[in-house]
C-alpha positions in Angstrom: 126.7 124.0 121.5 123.8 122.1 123.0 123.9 118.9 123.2 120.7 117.9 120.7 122.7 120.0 118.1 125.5 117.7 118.7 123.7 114.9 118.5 121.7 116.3 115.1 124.9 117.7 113.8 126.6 113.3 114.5 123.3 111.8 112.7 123.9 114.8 110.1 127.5 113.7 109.9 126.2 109.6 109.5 123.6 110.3 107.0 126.3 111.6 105.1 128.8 109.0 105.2 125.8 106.9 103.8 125.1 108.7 101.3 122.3 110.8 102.1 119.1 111.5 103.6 118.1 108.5 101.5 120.3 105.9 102.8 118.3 106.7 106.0 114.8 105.1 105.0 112.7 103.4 107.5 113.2 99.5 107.3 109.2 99.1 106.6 109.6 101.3 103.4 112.0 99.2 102.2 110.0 97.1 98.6 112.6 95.0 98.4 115.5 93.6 101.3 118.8 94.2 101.1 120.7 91.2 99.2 124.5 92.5 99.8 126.4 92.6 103.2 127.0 96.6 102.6 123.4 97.4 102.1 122.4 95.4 105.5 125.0 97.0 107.2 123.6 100.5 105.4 120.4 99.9 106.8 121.6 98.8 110.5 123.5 102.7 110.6 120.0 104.0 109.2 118.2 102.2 112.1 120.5 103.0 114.6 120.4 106.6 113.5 116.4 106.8 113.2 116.5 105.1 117.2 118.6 108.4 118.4 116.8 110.9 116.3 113.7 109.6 117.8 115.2 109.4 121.3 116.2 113.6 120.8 113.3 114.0 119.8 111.4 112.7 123.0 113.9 114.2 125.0 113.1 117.7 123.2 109.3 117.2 123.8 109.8 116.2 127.7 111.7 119.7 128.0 108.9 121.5 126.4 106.4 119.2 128.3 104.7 117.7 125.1 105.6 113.9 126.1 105.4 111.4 129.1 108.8 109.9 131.3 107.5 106.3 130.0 107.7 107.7 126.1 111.2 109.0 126.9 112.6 106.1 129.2 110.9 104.0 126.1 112.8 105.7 122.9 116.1 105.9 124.6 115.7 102.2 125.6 115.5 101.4 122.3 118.0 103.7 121.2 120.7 101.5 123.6 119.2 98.6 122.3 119.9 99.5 118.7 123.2 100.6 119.2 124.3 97.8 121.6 123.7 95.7 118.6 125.3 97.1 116.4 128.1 97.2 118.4 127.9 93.9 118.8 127.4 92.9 115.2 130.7 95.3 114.5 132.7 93.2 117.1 131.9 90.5 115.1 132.6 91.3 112.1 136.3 92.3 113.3 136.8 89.0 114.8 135.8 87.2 111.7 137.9 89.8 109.6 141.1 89.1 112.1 140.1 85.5 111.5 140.6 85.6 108.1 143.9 87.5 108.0 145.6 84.8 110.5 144.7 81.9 107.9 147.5 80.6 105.6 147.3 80.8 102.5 
């Protein structure tokens, strides 16, 4: 298997655990912003998953000779960006949940 069919088959396998292709909405068609901590952390996946389609997708194009290097070096720059962060946001969220579980009741 290549590896942009893995990659399609992981966001395939995200999209999924979110509920669907519409879980996976750009941020700027969003009316209304996300109130509850499960629907911001819905739409962090969703942009995290957009970031890697779109970084494929350059990476597709360069092979077929349809794109730039800066357009590529640019989408999967983002992509790390993205996921870094949400990485980072997860880290935190299990240190405040660990947090929680040592207090005394």
């Amino acid at each position: 298997m290549t590896a942009p069919a893995l990659a399609a088959g992981a966001y395939a396998a995200a999209a999924q655990k979110l509920g669907g292709a519409a879980a996976l909405k750009p941020a700027a068609a969003a009316a209304a912003p996300e109130t509850s901590f499960a629907g911001l952390l819905s739409q962090a996946l969703g942009t995290v998953s957009q970031t890697g389609q779109a970084a494929d997708t350059a990476a597709m194009n360069a092979t077929a000779g349809r794109t730039d290097m800066i357009d590529i070096v640019t989408a999967v720059a983002e992509s790390e960006t993205a996921m870094q962060t949400l990485v980072s946001v997860r880290d935190r969220v299990i240190s405040a949940y660990q947090e929680i579980m040592r207090m005394s009741i």
